[in-house]
N, C-alpha and C positions, 0 to 999 in steps of 0.2 A: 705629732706635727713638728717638721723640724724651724727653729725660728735662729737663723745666723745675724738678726740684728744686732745683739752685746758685741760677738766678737767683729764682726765688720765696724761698730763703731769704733772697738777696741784701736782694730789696725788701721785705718781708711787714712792716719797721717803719716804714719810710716812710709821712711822712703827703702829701700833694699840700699843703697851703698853703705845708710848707716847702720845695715844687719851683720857687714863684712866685720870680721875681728881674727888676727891670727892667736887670738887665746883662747882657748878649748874653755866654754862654760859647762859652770858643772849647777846643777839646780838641787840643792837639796832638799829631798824627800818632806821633811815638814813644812816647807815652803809653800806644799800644791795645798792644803788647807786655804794658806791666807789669799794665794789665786784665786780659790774658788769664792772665796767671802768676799771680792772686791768686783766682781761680776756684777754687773747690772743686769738684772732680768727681770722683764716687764709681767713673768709668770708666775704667779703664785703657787704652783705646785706642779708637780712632775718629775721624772729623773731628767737631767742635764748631764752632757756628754761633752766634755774638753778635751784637746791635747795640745799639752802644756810642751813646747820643744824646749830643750835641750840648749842642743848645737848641733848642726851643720858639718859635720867634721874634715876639713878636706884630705889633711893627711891621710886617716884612718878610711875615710870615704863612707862615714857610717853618718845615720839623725840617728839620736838618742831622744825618747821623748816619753812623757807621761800619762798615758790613755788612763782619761779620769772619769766613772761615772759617779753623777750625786744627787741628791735630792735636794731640789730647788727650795722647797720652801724653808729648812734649817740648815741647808749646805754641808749637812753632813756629808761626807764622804761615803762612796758605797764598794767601789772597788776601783783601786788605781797602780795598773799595773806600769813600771818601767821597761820599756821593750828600747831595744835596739836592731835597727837593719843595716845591712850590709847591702849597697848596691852597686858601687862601684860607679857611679857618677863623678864626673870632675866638682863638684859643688863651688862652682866658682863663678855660675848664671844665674840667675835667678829662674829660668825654666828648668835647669837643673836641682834645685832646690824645688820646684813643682814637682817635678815627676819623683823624685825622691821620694816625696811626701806622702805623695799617692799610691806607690809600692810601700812602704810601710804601712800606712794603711792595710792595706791589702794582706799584709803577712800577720797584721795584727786580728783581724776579722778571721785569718787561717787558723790564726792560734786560738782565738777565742769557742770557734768552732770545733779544733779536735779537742777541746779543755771538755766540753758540753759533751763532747762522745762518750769520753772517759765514766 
């Protein structure tokens, strides 16, 4: 059952102008532990599935982000791969940053499927 209550409440005050930065964030890799610990979820067990951005990159025209699965009930971490996509978006909209997100996705479900072939 998928439940996007935590992270909608997470974002619901966010506004996107204060997403804009001309400084390339960089998240470092030990960082998605304490993300995942700060999660509110109302479920006591199961795996939980985040992805933790990055940045936006306009120059580069890439998202960088953290596809994180983990077990709800000790937030252990299960696998949390860093992927980056290339799409070539102006990432300067906010619908551009949509559809961005949604091809990564996409390339990331790609990748996770040929890993499974292997």
């Amino acid at each position: 059952m998928i439940d996007q209550d935590p992270t909608i409440e997470l974002y619901k005050d966010l506004k996107s102008p204060d997403l804009v930065t001309y400084k390339k964030w960089i998240v470092p890799k030990d960082s998605v532990n304490n993300c995942i610990k700060r999660l509110k979820i109302s479920k006591g067990s199961g795996i939980g599935f985040v992805i933790i951005y990055e940045c936006f990159d306009k120059d580069e025209q890439t998202i960088s982000a953290f596809y994180t699965f983990f077990d709800i009930g000790t937030r252990q971490i299960l696998r949390s791969d860093y992927f980056i996509s290339h799409d070539g978006n102006s990432y300067h909209r906010v619908t551009d940053w949509g559809d961005a997100a949604i091809i990564a996705m996409k390339k990331y479900v790609k990748f996770l499927q040929k890993e499974n072939v292997k």
